[in-house]
MMTF fields as JSON, N, C-alpha, C and O atoms, coordinates in Angstrom:
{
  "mmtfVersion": "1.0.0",
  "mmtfProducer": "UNKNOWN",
  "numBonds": 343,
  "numAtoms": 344,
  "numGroups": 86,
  "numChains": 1,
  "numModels": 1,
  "chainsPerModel": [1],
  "groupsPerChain": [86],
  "chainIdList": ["A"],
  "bondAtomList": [4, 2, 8, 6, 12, 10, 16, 14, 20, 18, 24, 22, 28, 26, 32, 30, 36, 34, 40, 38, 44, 42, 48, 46, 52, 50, 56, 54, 60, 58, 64, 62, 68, 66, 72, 70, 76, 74, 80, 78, 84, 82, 88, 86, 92, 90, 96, 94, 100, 98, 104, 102, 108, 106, 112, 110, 116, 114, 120, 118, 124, 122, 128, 126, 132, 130, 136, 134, 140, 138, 144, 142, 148, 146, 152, 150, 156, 154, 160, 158, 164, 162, 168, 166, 172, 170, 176, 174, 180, 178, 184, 182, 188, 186, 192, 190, 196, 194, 200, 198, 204, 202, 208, 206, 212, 210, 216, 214, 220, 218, 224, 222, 228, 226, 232, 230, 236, 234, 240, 238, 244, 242, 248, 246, 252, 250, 256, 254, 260, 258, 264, 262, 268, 266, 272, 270, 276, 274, 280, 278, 284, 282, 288, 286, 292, 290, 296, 294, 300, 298, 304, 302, 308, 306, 312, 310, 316, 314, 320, 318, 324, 322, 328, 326, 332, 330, 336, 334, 340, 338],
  "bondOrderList": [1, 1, 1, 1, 1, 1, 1, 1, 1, 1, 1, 1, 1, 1, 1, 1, 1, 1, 1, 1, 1, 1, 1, 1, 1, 1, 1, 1, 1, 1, 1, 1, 1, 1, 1, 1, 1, 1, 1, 1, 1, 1, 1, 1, 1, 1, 1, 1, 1, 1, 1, 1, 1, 1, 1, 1, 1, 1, 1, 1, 1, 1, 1, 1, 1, 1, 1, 1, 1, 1, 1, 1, 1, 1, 1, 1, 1, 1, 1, 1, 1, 1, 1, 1, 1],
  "groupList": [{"groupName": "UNK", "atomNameList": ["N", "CA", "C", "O"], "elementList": ["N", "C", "C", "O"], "formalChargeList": [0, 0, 0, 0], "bondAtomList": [1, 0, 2, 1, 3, 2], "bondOrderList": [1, 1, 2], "singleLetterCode": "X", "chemCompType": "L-PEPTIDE LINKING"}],
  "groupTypeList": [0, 0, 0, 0, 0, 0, 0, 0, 0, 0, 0, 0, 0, 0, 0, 0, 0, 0, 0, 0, 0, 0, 0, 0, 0, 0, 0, 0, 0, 0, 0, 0, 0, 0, 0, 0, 0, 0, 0, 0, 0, 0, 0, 0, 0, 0, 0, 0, 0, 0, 0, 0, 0, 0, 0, 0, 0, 0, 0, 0, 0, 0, 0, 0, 0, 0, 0, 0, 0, 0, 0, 0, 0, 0, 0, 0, 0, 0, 0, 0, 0, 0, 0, 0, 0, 0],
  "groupIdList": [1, 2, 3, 4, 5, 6, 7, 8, 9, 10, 11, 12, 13, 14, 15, 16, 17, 18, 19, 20, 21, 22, 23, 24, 25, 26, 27, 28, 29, 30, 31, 32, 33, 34, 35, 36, 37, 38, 39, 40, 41, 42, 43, 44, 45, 46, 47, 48, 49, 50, 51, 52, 53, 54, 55, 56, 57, 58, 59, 60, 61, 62, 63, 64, 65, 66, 67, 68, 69, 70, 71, 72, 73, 74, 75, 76, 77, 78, 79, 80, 81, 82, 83, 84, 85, 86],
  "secStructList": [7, 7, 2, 2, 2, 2, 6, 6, 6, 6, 6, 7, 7, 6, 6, 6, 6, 6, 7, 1, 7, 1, 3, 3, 3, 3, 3, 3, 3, 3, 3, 7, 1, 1, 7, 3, 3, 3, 3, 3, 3, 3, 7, 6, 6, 6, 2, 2, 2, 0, 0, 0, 0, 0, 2, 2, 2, 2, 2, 2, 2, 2, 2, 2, 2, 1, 7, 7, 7, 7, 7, 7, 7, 7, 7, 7, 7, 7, 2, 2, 2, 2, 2, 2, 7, 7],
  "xCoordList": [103.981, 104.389, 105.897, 106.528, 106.363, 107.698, 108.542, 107.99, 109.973, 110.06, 109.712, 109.1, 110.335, 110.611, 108.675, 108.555, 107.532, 106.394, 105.653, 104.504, 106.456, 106.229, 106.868, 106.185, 108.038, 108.633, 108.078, 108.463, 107.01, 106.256, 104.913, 103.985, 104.604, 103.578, 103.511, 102.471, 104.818, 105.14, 105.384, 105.119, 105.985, 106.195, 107.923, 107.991, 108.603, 109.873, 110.742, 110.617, 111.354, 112.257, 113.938, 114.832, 113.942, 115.821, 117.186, 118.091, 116.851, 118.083, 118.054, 119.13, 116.885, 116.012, 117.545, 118.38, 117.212, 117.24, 118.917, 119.43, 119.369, 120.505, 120.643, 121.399, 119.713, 119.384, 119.33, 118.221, 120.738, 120.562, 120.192, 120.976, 119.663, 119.422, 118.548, 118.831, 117.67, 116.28, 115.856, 115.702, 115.759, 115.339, 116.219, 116.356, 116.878, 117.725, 116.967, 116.176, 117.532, 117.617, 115.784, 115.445, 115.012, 113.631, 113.937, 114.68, 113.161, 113.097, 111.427, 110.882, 110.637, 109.452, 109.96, 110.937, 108.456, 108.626, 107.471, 107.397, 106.663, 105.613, 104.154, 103.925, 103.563, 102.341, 100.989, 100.859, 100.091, 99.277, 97.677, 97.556, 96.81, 95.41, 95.553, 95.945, 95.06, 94.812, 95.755, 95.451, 97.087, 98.279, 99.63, 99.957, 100.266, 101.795, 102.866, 102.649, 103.906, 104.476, 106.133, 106.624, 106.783, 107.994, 109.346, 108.934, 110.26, 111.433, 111.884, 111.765, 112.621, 113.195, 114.67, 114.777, 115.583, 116.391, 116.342, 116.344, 116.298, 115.876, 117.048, 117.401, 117.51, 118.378, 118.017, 116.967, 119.094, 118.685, 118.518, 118.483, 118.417, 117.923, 116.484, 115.838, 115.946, 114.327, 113.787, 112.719, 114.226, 113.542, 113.289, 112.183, 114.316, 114.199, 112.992, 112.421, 112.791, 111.763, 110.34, 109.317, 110.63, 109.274, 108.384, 107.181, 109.523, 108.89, 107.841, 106.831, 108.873, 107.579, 106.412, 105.293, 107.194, 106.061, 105.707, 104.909, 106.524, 106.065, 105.084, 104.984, 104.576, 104.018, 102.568, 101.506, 102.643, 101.263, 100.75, 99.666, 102.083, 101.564, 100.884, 99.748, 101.745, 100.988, 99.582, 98.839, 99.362, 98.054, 97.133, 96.262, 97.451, 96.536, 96.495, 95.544, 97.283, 97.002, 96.428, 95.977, 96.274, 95.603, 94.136, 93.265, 93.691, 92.771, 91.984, 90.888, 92.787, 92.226, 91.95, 91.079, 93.183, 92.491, 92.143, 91.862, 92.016, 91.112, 91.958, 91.569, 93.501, 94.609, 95.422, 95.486, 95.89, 96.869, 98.184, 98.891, 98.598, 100.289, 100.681, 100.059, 102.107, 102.123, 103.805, 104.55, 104.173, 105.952, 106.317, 106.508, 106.573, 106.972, 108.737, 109.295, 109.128, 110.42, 110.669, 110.016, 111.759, 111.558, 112.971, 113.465, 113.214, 114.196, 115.488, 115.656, 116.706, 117.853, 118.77, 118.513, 119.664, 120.843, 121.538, 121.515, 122.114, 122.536, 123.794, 124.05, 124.739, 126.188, 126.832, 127.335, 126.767, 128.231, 127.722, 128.707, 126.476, 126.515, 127.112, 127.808, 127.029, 127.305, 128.86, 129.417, 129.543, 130.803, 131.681, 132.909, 130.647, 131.396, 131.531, 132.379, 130.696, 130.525, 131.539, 131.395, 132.68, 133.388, 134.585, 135.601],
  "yCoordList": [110.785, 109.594, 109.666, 110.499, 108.548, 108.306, 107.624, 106.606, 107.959, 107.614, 105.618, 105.041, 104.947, 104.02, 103.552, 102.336, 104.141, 103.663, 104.033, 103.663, 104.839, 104.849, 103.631, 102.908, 103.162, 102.391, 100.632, 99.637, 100.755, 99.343, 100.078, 99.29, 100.807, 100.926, 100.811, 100.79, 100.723, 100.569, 99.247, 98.645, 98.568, 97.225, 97.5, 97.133, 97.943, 98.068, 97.132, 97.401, 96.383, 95.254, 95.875, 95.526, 96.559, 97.575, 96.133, 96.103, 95.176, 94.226, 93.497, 93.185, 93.111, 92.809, 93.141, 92.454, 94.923, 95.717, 96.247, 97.335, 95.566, 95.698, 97.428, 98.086, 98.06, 99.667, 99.676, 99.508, 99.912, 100.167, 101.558, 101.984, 102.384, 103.744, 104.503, 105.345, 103.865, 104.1, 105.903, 106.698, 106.188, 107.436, 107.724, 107.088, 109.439, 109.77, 111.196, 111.487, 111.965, 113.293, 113.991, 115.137, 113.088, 113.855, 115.181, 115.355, 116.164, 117.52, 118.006, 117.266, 118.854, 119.317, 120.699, 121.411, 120.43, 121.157, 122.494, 123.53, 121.916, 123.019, 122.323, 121.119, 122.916, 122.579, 123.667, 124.723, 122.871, 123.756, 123.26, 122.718, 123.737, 123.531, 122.131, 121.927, 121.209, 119.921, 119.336, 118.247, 119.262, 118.805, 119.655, 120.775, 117.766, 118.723, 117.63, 116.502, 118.497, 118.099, 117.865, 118.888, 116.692, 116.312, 116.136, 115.512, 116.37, 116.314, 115.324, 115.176, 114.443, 113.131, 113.546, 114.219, 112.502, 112.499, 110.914, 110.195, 110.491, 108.872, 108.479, 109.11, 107.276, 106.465, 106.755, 107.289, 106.313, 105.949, 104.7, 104.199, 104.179, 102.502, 102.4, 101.862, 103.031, 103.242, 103.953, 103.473, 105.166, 105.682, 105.086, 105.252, 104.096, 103.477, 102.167, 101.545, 101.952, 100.601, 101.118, 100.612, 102.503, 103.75, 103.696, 103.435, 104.106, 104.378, 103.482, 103.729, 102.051, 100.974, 100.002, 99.602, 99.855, 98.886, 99.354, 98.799, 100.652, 101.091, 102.59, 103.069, 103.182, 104.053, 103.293, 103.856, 101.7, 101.026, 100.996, 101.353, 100.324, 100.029, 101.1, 101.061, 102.335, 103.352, 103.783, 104.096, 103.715, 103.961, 103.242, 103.668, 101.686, 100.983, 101.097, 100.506, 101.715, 102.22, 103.556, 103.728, 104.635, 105.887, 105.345, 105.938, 104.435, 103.594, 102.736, 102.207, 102.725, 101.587, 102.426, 102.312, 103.343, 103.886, 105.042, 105.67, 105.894, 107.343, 108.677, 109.83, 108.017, 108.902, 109.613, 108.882, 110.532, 111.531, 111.59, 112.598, 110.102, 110.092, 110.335, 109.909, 111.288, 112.085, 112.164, 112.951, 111.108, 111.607, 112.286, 111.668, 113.522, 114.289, 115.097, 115.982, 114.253, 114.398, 115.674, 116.332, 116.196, 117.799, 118.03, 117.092, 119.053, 118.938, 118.908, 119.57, 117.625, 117.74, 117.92, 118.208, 117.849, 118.434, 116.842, 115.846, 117.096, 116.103, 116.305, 117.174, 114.603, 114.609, 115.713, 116.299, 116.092, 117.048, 118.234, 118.911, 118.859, 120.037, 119.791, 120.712, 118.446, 118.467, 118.239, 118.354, 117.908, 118.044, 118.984, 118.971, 120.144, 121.41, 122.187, 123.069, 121.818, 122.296, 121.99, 122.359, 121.38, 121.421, 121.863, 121.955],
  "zCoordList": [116.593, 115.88, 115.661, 115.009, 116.388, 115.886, 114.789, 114.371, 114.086, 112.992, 112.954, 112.055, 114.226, 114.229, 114.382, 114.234, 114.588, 114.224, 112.911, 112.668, 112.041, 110.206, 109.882, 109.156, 110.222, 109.804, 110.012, 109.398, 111.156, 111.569, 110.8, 110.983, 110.315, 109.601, 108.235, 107.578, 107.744, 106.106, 106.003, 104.963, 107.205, 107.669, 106.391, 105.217, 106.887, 106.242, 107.204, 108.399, 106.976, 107.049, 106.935, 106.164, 107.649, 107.67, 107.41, 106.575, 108.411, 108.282, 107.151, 106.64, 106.583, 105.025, 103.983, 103.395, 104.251, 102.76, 103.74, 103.478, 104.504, 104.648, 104.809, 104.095, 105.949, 105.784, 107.116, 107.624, 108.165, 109.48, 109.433, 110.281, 109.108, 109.497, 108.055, 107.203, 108.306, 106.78, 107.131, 106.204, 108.165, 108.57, 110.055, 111.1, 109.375, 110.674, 110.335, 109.438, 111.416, 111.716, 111.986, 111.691, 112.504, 112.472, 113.163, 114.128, 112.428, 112.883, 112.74, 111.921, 113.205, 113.087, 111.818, 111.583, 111.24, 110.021, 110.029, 109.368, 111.089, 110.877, 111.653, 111.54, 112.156, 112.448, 112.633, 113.252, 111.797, 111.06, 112.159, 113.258, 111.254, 111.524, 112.365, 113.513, 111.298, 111.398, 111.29, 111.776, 110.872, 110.782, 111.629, 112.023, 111.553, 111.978, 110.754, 110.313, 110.552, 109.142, 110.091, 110.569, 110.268, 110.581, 109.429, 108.451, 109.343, 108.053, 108.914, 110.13, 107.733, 108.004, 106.522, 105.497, 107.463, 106.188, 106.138, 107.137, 104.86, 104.446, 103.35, 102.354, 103.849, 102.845, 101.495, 101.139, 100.656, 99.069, 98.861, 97.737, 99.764, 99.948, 99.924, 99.026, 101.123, 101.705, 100.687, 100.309, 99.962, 98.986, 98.037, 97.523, 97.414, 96.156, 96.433, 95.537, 98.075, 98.639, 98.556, 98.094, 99.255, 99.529, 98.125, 98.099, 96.512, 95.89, 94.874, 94.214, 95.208, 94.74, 95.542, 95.221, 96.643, 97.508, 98.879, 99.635, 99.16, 100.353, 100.219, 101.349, 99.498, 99.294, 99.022, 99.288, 98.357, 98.675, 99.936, 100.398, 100.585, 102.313, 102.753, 103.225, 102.568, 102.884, 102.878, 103.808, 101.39, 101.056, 101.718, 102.476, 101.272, 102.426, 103.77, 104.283, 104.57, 106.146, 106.262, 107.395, 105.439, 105.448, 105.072, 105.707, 104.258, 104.147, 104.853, 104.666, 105.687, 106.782, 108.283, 109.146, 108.126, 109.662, 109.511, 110.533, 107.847, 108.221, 107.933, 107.745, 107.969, 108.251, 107.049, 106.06, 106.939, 105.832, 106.032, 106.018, 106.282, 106.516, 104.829, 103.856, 104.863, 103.365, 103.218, 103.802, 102.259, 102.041, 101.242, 100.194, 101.173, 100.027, 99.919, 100.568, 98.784, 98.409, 98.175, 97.364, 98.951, 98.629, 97.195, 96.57, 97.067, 95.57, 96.511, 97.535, 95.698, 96.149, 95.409, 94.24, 95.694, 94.462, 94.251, 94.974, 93.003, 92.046, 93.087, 93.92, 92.479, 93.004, 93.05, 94.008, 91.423, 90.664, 91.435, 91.728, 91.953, 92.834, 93.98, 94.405, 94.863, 96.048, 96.183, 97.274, 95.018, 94.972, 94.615, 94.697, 94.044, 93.616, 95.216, 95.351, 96.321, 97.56, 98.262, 99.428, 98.021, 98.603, 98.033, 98.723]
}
């Protein structure tokens, strides 16, 4: 699964929310038993869309076809850390 078919599955609207690039950098994260787990790096646009009306869509398509599509925010660092980094 590619990022650009999560993105017709959340039915996310990029020119909408004025978000040319909602998800960059896919990398594989691991693949297990029954799963394989992909890292994405995602706007603060898409996240702030993800966390109210697109995490429904979601639900309702793991619902409908059977499936365990799963976004989990991993911990990031605040501004004032990422500016002491430089």
């Amino acid at each position: 699964m590619m990022v650009s078919d999560i993105l017709k599955i959340l039915k996310y609207d990029a020119s909408a929310e004025n978000d040319p690039y909602p998800m960059s950098w896919p990398r594989p994260s691991g693949i297990g038993h029954a799963l394989m787990a992909i890292s994405v790096k995602v706007s603060p646009t898409f996240w702030r869309w993800f966390s109210t009306t697109g995490k429904l869509r979601l639900n309702e398509y793991n619902q409908m076809q059977g499936t365990k599509i799963m976004f989990i925010q991993e911990q990031t660092m605040r501004v004032t850390e990422l500016n002491r980094l430089w």
